[in-house]
C-alpha positions in Angstrom: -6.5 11.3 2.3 -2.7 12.0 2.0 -2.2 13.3 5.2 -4.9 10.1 6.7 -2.3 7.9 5.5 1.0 9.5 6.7 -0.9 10.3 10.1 -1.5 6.2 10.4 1.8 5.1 8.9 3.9 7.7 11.9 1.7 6.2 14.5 2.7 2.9 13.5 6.0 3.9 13.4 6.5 6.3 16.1 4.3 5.4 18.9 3.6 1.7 18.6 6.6 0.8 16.9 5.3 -2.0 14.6 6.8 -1.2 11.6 10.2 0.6 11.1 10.6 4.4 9.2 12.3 3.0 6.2 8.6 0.9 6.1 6.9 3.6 6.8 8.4 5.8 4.1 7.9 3.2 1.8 4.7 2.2 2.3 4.0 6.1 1.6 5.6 6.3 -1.2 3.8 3.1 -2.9 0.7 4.6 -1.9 1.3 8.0 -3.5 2.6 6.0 -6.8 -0.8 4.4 -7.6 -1.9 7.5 -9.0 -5.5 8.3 -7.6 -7.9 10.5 -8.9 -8.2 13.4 -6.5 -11.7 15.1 -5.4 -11.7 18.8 -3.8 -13.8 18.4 -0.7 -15.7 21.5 -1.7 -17.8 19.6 -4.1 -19.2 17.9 -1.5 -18.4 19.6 1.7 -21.7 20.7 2.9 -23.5 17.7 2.3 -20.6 16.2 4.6 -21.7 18.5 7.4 -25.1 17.4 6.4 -24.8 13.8 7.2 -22.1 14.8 10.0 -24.7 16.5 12.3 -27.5 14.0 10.7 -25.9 11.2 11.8 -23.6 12.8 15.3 -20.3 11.8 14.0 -17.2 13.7 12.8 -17.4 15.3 9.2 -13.7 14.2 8.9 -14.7 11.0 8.3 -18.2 11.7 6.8 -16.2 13.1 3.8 -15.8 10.2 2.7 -19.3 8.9 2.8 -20.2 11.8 1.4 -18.2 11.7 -1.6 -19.2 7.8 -1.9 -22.9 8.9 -1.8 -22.4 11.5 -4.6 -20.0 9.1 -7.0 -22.0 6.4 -6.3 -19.9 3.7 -5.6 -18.3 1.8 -2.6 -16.4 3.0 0.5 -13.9 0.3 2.0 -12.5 1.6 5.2 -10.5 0.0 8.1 -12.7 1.5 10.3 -15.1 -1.1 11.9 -16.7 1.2 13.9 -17.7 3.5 11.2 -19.1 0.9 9.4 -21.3 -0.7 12.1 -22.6 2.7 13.4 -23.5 3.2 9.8 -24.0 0.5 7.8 -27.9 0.3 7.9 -28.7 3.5 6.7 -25.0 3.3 4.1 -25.4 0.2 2.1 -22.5 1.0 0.3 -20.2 1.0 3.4 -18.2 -1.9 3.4 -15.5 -2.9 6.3 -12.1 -4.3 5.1 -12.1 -7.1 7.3 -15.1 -8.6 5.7 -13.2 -8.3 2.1 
């Protein structure tokens, strides 16, 4: 997730140039100060490989439904096109544009 975050926030930054590195940095550094509740991937690893080859998307991403499935609860992502490739057989998926 950590790395997710900094990944988008230098892209913004360096390549398209929307938000400055002093936002950048800050907008890190919020993030890291809520405090989440981290989850090794090896708890649920394999059934993200499950789903990934189930489903012919990228178990990068299919961590995360993976680890939604098993805690039972939501998954908000930015990603639209996750969501609407998914959504039918995920019921908890939920797009953050429709928040």
């Amino acid at each position: 997730m950590f790395p997710s975050l900094g990944n988008l926030l230098w892209k913004r930054c360096a390549l398209r140039g929307d938000i400055s590195a002093t936002q950048a940095s800050q907008s890190y550094a919020n993030f890291l100060a809520i405090g989440l509740t981290l989850q090794p991937s090896s708890t649920f690893a394999a059934a993200a490989l499950k789903l990934a080859t189930e489903e012919r998307h990228a178990v990068y991403d299919m961590l995360y439904v993976a680890l939604a499935e098993q805690k039972g609860c939501e998954l908000v992502t930015a990603d639209e096109k996750l969501v609407n490739k998914l959504r039918g057989k995920f019921s908890f998926l939920r797009w953050l544009g429709d928040l």
